[in-house]
C-alpha positions as CSV (number, residue, x, y, z in Angstrom):
1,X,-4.7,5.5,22.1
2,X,-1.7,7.7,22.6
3,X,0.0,4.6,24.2
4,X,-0.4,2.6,21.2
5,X,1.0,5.9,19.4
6,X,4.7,5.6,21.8
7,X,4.4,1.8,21.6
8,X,4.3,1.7,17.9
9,X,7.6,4.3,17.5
10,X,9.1,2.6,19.9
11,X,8.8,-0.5,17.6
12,X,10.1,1.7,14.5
13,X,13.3,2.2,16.6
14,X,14.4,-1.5,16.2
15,X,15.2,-0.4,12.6
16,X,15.8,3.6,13.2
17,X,16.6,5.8,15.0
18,X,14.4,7.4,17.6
19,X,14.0,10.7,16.0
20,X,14.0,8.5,12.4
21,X,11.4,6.6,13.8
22,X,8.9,9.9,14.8
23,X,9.6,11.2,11.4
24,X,8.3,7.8,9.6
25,X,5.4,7.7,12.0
26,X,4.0,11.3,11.4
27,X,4.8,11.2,7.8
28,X,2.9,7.5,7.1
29,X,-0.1,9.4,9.4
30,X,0.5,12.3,6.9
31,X,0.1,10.5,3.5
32,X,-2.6,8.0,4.5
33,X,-4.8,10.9,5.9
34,X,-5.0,9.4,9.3
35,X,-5.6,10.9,12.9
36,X,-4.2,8.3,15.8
37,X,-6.2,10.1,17.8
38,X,-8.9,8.6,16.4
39,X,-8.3,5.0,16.0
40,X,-9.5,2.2,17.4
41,X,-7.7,-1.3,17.8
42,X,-8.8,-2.2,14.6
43,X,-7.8,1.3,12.9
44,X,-4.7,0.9,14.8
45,X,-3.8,-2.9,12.8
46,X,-4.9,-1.3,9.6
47,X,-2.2,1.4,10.2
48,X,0.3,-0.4,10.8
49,X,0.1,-3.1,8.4
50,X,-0.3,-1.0,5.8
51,X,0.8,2.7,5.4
52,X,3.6,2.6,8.0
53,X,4.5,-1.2,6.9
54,X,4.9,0.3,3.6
55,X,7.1,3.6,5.1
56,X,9.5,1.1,6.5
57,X,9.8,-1.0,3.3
58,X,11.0,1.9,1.2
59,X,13.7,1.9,4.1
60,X,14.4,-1.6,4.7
61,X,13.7,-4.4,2.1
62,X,11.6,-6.5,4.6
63,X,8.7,-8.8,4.0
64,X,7.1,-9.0,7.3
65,X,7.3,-7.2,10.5
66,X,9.8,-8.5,12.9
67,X,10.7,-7.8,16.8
68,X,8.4,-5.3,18.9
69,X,6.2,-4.0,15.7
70,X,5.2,-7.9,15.3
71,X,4.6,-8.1,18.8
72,X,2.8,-4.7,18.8
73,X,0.9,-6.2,15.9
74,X,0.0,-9.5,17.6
75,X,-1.1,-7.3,20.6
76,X,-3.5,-5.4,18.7
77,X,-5.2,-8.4,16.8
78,X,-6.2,-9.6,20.0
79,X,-7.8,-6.4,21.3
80,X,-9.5,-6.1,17.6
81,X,-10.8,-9.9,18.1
82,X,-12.2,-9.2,21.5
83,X,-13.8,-5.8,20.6
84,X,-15.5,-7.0,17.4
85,X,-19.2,-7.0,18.2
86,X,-21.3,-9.8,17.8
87,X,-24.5,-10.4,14.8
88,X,-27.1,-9.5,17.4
89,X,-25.1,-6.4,18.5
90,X,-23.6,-4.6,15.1
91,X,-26.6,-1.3,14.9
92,X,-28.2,-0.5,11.5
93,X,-25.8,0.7,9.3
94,X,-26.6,4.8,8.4
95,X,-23.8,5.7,6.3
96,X,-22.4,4.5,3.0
97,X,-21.4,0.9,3.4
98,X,-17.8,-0.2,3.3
99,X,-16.2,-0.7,0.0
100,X,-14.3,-3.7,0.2
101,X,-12.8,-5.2,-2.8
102,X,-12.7,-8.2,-4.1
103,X,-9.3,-9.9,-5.7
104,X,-9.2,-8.8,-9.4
105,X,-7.7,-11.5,-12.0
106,X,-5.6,-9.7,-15.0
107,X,-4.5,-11.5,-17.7
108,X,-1.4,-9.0,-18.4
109,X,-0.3,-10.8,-21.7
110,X,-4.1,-9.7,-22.9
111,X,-3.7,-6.3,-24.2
112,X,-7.4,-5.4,-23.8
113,X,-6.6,-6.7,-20.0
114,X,-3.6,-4.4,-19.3
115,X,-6.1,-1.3,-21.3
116,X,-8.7,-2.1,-18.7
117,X,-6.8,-2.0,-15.5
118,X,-4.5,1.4,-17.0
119,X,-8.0,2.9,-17.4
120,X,-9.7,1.8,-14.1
121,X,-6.4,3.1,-12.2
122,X,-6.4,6.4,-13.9
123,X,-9.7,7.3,-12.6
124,X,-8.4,6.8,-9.0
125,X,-8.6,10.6,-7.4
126,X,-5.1,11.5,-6.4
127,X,-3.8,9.7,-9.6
128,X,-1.5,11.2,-11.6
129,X,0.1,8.4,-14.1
130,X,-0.6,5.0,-14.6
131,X,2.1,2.6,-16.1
132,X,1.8,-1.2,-16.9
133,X,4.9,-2.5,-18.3
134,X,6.4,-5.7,-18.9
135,X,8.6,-7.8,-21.7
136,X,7.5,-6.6,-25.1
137,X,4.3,-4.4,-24.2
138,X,3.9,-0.9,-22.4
139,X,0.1,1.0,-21.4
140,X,0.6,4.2,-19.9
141,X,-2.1,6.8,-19.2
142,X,-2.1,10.4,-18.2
143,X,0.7,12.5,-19.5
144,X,4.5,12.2,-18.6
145,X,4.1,8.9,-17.2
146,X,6.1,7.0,-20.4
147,X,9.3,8.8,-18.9
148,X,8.9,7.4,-15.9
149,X,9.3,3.4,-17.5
150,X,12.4,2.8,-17.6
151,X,13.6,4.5,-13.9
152,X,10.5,2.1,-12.6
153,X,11.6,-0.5,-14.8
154,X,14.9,-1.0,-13.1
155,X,13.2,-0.2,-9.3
156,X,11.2,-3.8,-10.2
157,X,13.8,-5.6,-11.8
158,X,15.7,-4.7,-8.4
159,X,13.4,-5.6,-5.8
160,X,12.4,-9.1,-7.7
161,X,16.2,-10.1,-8.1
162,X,16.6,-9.1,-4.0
163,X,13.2,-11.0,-3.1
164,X,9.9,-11.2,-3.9
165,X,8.0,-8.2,-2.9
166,X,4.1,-7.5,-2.6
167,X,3.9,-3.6,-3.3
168,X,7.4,-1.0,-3.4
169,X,6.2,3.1,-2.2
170,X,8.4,5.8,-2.4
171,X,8.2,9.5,-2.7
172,X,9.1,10.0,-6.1
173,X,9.6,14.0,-7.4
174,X,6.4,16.2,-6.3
175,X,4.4,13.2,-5.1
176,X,4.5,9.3,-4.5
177,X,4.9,5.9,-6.6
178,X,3.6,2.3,-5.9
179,X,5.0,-0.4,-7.6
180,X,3.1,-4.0,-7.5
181,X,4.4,-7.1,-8.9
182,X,1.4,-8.9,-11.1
183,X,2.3,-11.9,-13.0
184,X,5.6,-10.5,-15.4
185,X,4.5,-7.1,-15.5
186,X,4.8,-4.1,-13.1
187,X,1.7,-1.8,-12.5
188,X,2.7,1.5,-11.2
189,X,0.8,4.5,-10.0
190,X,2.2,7.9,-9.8
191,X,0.2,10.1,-7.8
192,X,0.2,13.3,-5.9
193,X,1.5,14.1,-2.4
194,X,-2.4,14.7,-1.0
195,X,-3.6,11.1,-2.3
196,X,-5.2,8.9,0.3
197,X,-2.4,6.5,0.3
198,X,-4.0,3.3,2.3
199,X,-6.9,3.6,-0.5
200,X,-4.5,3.8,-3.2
201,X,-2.5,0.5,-1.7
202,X,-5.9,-0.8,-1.4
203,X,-6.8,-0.6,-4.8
204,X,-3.6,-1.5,-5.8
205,X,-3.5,-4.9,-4.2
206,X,-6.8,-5.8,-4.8
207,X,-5.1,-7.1,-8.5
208,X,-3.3,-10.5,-9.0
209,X,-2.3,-12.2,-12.1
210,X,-5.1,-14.2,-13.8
211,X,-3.7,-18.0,-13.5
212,X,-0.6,-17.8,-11.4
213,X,1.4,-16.0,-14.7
214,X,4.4,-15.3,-14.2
């Protein structure tokens, strides 16, 4: 898959520059614990969309891919289609099964809601501060993360003023910060540099607000 590999930087240099672009591709392989070498078509969309999607946000406030990387994208979709196997041909599963998640309602103006989902996220491994802030309340768990607030505070107020966004990621101090949007509050996790980051994305979009709040 080393063609996919060029074809994918080559995408990233619609936005950057070519040496830009290697140095967002290795570094998105680098946090998300990933080896290209290994991926299949399917691996290969998961990438993209997420991890290196997410690398190129905190460049670039864009919502969707655009040019050769949505092409690249398209591309891949089909191989993934045409590779799935069918009912009669998928073998016993011997490992652990998949964890998928399901979509996760929070009421955020329910304090015993926002003290659930601070708690649940703070037993993520890699985790390292948990914030949930919005108008008039505040949860935080794990130490230090209260300082945090009010830089994050201003990130959000940013990015909803600019557009509405799905998830912010940055490289914040030692390690790395998500930011999702759900209903009028911001969850954040802060976590360290050797977190699986497509898990932690995972997780973190696996929440919506309970109702359409916003």
């Amino acid at each position: 898959m080393q063609q996919i590999e060029r074809l994918a930087i080559e995408a990233l240099t619609d936005y950057v520059s070519p040496s830009a672009a290697q140095n967002m591709f290795d570094r998105a392989a680098r946090r998300a614990g990933v080896d290209p070498e290994t991926l299949d078509a399917a691996g290969w969309l998961s990438f993209l969309r997420g991890p290196l999607f997410v690398e190129l946000q905190a460049v670039f406030p864009i919502r969707e891919p655009t040019g050769k990387l949505h092409r690249l994208l398209r591309s891949l979709e089909e191989s993934a289609q045409k590779s799935a196997p069918s009912a009669k041909a998928v073998p016993e599963r011997t490992g652990p099964p998949t964890i998928i998640s399901a979509r996760i309602e929070v009421d955020v103006q329910d304090p015993a809601a926002r003290e659930r989902l601070a708690s649940s996220l703070a037993r993520e491994d890699g985790v390292s501060g948990v914030l949930v802030w919005g108008p008039g309340f505040q949860e935080a768990r794990l130490p230090g993360v209260e300082d945090l607030a009010p830089i994050l505070a201003v990130v959000h107020s940013l990015l909803k003023k600019q557009k509405s966004y799905k998830i912010f990621y940055s490289v914040f101090r030692e390690g790395q910060v998500l930011i999702r949007p759900v209903g009028s509050a911001l969850v954040a996790l802060v976590a360290k540099r050797q977190a699986n980051l497509g898990r932690l994305m995972h997780v973190l979009n696996s929440y919506e607000a309970k109702g359409g709040q916003s």
